[in-house]
C-alpha positions as CSV (number, residue, x, y, z in Angstrom):
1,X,-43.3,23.4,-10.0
2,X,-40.8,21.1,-9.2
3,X,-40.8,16.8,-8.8
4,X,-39.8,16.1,-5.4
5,X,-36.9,13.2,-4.3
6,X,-38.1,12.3,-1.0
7,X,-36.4,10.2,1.9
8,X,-37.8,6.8,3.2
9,X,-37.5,6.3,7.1
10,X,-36.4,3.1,7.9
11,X,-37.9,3.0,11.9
12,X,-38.1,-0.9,13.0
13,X,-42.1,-0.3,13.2
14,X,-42.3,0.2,9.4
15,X,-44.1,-2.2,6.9
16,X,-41.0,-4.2,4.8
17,X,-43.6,-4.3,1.9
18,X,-46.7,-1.5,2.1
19,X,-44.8,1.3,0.8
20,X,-42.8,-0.7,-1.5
21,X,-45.9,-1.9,-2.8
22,X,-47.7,1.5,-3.2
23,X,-44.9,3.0,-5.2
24,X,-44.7,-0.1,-7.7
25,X,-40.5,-0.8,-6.6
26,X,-38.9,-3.4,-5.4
27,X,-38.8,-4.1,-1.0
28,X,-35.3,-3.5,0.1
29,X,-36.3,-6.3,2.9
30,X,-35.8,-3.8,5.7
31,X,-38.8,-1.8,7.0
32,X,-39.9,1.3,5.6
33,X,-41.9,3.6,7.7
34,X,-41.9,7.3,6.6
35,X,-41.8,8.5,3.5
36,X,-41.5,11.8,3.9
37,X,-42.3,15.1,1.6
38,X,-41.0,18.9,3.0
39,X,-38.6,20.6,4.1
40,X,-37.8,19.4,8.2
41,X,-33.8,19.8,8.4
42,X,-34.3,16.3,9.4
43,X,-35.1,14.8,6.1
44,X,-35.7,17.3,3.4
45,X,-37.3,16.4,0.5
46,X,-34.8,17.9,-3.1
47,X,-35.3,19.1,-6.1
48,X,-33.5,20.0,-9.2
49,X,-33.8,23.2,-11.1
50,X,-30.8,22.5,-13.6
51,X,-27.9,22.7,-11.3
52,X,-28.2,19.3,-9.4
53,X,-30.6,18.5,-6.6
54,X,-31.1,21.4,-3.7
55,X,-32.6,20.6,-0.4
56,X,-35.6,21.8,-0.1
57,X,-35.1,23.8,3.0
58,X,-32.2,25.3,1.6
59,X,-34.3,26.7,-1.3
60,X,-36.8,28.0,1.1
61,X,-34.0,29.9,3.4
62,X,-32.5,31.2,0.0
63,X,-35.9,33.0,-1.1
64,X,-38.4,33.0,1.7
65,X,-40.8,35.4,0.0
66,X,-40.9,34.3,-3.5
67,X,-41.3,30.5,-2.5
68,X,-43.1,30.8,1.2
69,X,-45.1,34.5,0.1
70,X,-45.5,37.0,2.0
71,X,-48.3,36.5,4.2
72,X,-46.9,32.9,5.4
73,X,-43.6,34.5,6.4
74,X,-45.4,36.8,7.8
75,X,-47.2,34.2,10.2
76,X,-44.1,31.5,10.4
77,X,-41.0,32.8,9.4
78,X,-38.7,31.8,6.3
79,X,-39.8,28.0,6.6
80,X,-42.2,25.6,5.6
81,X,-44.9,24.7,8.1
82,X,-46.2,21.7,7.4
83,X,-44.5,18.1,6.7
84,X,-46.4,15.7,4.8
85,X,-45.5,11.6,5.5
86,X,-47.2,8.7,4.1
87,X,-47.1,6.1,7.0
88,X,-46.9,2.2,7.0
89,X,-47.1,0.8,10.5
90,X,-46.9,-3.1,10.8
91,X,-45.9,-3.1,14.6
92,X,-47.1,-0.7,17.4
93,X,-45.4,2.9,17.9
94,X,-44.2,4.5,20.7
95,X,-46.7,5.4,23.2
96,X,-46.3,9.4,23.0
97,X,-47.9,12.9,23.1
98,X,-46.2,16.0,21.2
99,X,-45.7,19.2,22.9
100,X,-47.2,22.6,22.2
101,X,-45.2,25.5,21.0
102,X,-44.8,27.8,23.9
103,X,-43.4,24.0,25.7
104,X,-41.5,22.8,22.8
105,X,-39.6,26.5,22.2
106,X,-38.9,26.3,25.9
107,X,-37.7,22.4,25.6
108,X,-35.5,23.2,22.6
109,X,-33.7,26.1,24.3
110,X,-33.0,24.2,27.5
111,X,-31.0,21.3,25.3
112,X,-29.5,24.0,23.7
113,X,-28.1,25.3,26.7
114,X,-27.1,22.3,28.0
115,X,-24.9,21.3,24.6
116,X,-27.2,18.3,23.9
117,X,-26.6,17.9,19.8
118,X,-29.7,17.6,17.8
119,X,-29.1,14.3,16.5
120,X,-27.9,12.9,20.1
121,X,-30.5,9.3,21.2
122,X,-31.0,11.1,24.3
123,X,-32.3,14.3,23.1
124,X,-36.3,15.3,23.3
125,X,-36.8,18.4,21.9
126,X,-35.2,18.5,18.2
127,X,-36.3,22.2,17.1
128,X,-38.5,24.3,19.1
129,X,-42.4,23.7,17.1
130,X,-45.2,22.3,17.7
131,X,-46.8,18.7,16.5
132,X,-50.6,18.9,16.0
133,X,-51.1,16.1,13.5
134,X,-53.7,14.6,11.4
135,X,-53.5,11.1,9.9
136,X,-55.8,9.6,7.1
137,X,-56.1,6.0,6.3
138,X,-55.5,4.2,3.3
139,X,-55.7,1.2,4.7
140,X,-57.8,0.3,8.1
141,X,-55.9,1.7,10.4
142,X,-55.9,1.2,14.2
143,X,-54.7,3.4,16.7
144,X,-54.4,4.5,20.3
145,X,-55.8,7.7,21.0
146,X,-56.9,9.8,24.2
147,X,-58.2,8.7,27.5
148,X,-61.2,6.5,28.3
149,X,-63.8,7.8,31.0
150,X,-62.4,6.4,34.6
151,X,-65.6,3.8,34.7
152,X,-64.6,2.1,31.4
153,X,-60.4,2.3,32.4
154,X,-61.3,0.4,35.6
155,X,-64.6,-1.9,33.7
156,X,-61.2,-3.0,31.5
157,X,-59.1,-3.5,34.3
158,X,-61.6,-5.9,36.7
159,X,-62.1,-7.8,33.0
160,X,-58.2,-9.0,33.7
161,X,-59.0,-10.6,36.9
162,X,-56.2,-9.9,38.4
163,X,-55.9,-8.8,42.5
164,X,-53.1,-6.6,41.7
165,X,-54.8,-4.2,39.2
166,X,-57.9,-3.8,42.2
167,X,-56.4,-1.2,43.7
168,X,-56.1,0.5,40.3
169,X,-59.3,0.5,39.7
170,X,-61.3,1.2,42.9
171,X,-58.5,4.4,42.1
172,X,-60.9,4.9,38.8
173,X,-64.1,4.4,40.6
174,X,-63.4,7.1,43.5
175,X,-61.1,9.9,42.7
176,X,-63.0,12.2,40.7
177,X,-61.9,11.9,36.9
178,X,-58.1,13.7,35.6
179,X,-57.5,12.8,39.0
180,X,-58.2,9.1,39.0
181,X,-56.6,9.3,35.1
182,X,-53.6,11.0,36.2
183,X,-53.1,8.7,39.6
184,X,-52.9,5.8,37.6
185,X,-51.6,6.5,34.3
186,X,-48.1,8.1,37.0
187,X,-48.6,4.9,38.5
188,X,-48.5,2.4,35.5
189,X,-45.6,3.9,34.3
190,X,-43.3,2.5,37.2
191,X,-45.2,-0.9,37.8
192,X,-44.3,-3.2,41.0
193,X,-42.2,-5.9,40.4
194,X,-44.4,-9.2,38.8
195,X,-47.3,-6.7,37.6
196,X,-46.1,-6.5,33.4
197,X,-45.5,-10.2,33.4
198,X,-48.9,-11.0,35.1
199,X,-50.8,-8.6,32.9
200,X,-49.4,-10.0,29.7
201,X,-50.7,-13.2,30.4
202,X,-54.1,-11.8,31.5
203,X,-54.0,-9.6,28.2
204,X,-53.4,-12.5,26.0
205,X,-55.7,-14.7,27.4
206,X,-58.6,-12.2,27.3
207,X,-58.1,-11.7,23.9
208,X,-59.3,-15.2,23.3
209,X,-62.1,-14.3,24.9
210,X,-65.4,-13.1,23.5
211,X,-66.9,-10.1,25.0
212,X,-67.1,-5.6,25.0
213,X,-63.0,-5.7,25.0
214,X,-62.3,-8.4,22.5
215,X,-61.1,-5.6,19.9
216,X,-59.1,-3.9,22.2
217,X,-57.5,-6.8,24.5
218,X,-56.2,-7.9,20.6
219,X,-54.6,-4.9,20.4
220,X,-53.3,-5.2,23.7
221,X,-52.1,-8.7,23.3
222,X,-50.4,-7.1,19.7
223,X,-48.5,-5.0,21.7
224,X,-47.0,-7.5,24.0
225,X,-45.7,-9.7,21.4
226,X,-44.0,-6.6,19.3
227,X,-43.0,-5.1,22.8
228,X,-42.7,-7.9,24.8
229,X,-41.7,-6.7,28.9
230,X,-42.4,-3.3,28.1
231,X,-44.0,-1.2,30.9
232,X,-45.9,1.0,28.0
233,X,-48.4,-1.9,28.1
234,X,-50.1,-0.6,31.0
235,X,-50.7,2.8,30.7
236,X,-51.5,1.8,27.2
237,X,-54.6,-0.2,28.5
238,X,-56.1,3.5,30.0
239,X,-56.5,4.7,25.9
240,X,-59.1,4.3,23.6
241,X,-58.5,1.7,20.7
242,X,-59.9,3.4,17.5
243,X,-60.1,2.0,13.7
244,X,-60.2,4.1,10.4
245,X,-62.1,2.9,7.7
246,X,-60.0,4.2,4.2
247,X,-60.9,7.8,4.3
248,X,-61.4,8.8,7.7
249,X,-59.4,10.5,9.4
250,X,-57.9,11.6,13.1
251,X,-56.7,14.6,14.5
252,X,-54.6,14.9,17.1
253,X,-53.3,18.0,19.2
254,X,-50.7,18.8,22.1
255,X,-51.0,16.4,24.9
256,X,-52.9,13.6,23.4
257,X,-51.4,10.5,24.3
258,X,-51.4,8.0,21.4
259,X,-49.7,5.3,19.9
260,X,-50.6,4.0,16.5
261,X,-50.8,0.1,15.7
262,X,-51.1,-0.4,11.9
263,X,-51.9,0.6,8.8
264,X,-50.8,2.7,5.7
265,X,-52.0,6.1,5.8
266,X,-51.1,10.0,4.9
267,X,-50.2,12.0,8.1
268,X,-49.9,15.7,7.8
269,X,-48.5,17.8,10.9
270,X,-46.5,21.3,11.9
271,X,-43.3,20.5,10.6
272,X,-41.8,19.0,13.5
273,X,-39.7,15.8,14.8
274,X,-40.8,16.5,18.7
275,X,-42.1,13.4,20.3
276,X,-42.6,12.6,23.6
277,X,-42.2,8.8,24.7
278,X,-43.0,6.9,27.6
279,X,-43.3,3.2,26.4
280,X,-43.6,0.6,23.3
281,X,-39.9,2.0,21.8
282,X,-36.8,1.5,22.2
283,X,-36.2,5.3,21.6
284,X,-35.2,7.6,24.1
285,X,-38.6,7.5,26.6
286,X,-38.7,11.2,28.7
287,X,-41.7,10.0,30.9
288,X,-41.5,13.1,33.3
289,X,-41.8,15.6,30.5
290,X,-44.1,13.6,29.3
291,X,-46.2,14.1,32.1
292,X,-45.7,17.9,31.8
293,X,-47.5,17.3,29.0
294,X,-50.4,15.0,28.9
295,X,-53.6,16.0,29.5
296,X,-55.8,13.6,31.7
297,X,-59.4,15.1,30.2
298,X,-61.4,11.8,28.9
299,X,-62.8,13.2,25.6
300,X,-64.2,11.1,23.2
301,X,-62.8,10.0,19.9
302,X,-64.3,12.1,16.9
303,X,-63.1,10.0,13.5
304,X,-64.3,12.1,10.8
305,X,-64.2,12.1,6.8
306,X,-63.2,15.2,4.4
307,X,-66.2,17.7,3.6
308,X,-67.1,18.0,-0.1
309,X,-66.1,21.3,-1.4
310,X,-68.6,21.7,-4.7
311,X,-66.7,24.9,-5.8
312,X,-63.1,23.4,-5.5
313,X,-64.2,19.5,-6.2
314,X,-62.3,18.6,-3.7
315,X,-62.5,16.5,-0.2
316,X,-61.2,18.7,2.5
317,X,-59.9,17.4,5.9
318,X,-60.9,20.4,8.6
319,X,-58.5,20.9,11.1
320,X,-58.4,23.2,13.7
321,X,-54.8,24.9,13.5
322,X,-53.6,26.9,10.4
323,X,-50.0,24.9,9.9
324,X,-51.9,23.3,7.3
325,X,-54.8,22.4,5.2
326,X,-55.4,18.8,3.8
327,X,-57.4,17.4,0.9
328,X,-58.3,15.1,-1.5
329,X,-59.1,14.8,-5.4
330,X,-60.5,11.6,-6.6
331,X,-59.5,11.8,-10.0
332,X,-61.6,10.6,-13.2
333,X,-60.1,10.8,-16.5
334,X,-63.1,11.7,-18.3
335,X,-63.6,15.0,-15.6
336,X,-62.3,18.6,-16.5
337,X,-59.2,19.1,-14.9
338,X,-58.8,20.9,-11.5
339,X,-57.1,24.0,-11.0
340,X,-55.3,24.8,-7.9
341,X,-53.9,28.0,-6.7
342,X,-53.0,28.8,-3.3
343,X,-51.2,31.6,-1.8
344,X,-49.1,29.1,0.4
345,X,-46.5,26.4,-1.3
346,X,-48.0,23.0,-2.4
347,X,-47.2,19.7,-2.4
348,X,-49.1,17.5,-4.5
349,X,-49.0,13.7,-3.9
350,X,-50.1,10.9,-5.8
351,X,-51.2,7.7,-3.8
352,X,-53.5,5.6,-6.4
353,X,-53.6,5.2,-10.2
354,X,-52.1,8.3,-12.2
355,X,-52.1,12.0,-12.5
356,X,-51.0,14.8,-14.5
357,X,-50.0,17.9,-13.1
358,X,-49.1,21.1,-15.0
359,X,-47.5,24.8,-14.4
360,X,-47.3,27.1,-16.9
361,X,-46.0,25.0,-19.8
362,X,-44.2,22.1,-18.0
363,X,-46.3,18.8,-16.8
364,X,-45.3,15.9,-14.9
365,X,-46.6,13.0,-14.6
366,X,-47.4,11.4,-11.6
367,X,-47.7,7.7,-10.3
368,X,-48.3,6.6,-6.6
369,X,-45.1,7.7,-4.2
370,X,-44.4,10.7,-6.5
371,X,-45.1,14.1,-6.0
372,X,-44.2,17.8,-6.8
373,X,-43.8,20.8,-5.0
374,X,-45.3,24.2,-6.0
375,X,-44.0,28.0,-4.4
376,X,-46.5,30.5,-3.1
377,X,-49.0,32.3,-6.0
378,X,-48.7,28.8,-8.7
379,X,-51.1,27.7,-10.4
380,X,-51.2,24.0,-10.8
381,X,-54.0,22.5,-13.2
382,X,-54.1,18.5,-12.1
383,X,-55.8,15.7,-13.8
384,X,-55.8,11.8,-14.4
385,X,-57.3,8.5,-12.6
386,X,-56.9,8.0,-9.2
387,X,-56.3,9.4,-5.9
388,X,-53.9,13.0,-5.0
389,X,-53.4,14.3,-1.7
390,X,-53.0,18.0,-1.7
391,X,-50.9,19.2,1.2
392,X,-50.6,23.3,2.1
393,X,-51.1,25.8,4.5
394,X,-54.0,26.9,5.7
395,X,-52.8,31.2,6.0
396,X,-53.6,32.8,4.5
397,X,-57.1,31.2,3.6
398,X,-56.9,29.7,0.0
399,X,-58.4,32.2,-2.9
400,X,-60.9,29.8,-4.2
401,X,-59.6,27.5,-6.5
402,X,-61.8,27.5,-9.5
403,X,-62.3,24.6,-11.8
């Protein structure tokens, strides 16, 4: 078991304060975004075993089947395949899908080909995984996510009043449904000249307004103030506008458009920095791979909270890829500790109050922001006050961690 030194992303959509304030330091008065807790090339957490700090992913590539196991070699290779972040959004994201794997391997070798470095503003596909992703709020936390039905894209539409958008939505209300979705989400992207401006003011106006939208128009009219003449605004209106209550959570897989608006939260994903953009960044926006991408299907939102696991007395967040497992311990000092094992590394996270965490004979204590990683086959025994995330991978299926 080893304390991890992670790396703080300073995007321009981070919170200058939220993080700073659930660690208990000092705001450096720039935003902070990610804080980030793996091994991505792109910002890998260290340790330090006596001999000064190691990157994590070096440690990993040095002894795949003592740190990884067996079995998850066996399924991913020599890496670690999951990334865990702990978000703080104060301005919109990037509106954005993430690619599958068989499209990201394919994306990645392309830019290989061509010579495109990996660090290069221009580049879209930074290693060759997939991004299915799961967030969890700590905070309400609002997002973008997924298509509306056609009927209640063009219902939000005819609420802006404006003759321009009428053609958009009597596109809605005939052409049968991915069509009528794909149509005008292609079309929003490249907007005729005098449509963002007029739908800004319409946007802001109706947010005033009482009525179905009022939740969503505010988000809308958000987005034009932290993006102002950005043409992500419109296709951004064709997405449901969802809030998490602290606890629940969102999954989201390949081709999901999204773009999340606020809130602290913990995000766990394939270990991956492939993103997809088209709008609300001033990133490097791909909008026809993008719409290689996408899927038009209008599904329904499904928020959900973690499932009480009696045996494990834990709070597990299902998700339906085996890159990783997520869950939660609500800690209570007076409780018997909890004992984890797992066949797969961990990464243990503290977000609220205090925990203890041993292995073998060394503990470490933990305070919100801090965590520790653990290699394949450890057995961690955790306790304290307060709130730990517990990030690992769900192959091979966790032994039953007995308490």
């Amino acid at each position: 078991m080893d304390l991890l030194t992670t790396t703080v992303q300073p995007y321009a959509w981070g919170s200058t304060t939220a993080l700073a304030e659930l660690m208990g330091i000092p705001p450096t008065g720039e935003p902070q975004a990610e804080l980030w807790l793996g091994a991505h090339p792109a910002a890998p957490s260290h340790i330090d075993r006596g001999q000064g700090p190691l990157a994590l992913d070096k440690l990993l590539a040095a002894d795949p089947a003592t740190e990884l196991g067996p079995a998850l070699v066996r399924r991913f290779g020599p890496r670690l395949p999951f990334l865990l972040k702990v978000l703080a959004v104060d301005t919109p994201l990037s509106l954005q899908v993430h690619p599958d794997l068989a499209q990201a391997a394919a994306g990645h070798a392309r830019e290989n080909a061509l010579g495109i470095p990996l660090d290069a503003p221009h580049r879209t596909y930074r290693d060759d995984q997939h991004k299915p992703e799961m967030i969890v709020a700590l905070t309400r936390f609002r997002a973008l996510c997924g298509f509306r039905p056609p009927k209640r894209c063009a219902d939000l539409l005819e609420l802006l009043d404006l003759p321009a958008l009428r053609p958009y939505a009597a596109l809605l209300h005939t052409l049968p449904g991915e069509v009528a979705l794909r149509q005008v989400f292609t079309a929003f992207l490249t907007p005729p000249s005098g449509l963002l401006t007029a739908v800004t003011e319409a946007v802001r106006r109706a947010a005033t307004e009482a009525g179905p939208y009022e939740a969503d128009f505010a988000a809308y009219a958000a987005i034009t103030y932290a993006h102002p003449d950005d043409p992500g605004l419109l296709p951004a209106l064709m997405l449901n506008h969802v809030q998490l209550e602290p606890g629940e959570a969102l999954f989201l897989d390949a081709g999901v458009a999204h773009a999340y608006l606020s809130g602290l939260g913990v995000e766990i994903m394939a270990s991956s920095d492939n993103v997809l953009r088209c709008g609300l960044t001033s990133k490097h926006v791909d909008t026809a791979e993008l719409l290689k991408t996408v899927g038009f299907t209008a599904l329904p939102v499904r928020t959900f909270t973690a499932r009480w696991d009696p045996a494990t007395r834990e709070h597990v967040y299902p998700a339906p890829v085996d890159d990783f497992r997520l869950s939660r311990f609500d800690l209570i000092q007076a409780d018997r500790p909890h004992t984890l094992t797992a066949e797969a590394p961990q990464i243990v996270l503290c977000v609220r109050g205090g925990a203890t965490v041993t292995a073998q004979e060394r503990s470490v204590q933990l305070r919100p922001g801090r965590a520790v990683y653990a290699p394949a086959g450890e057995v961690l025994r955790l306790s304290g006050e307060g709130m730990v995330f517990r990030a690992t991978s769900a192959v091979p299926r966790q032994k039953g961690p007995t308490s």
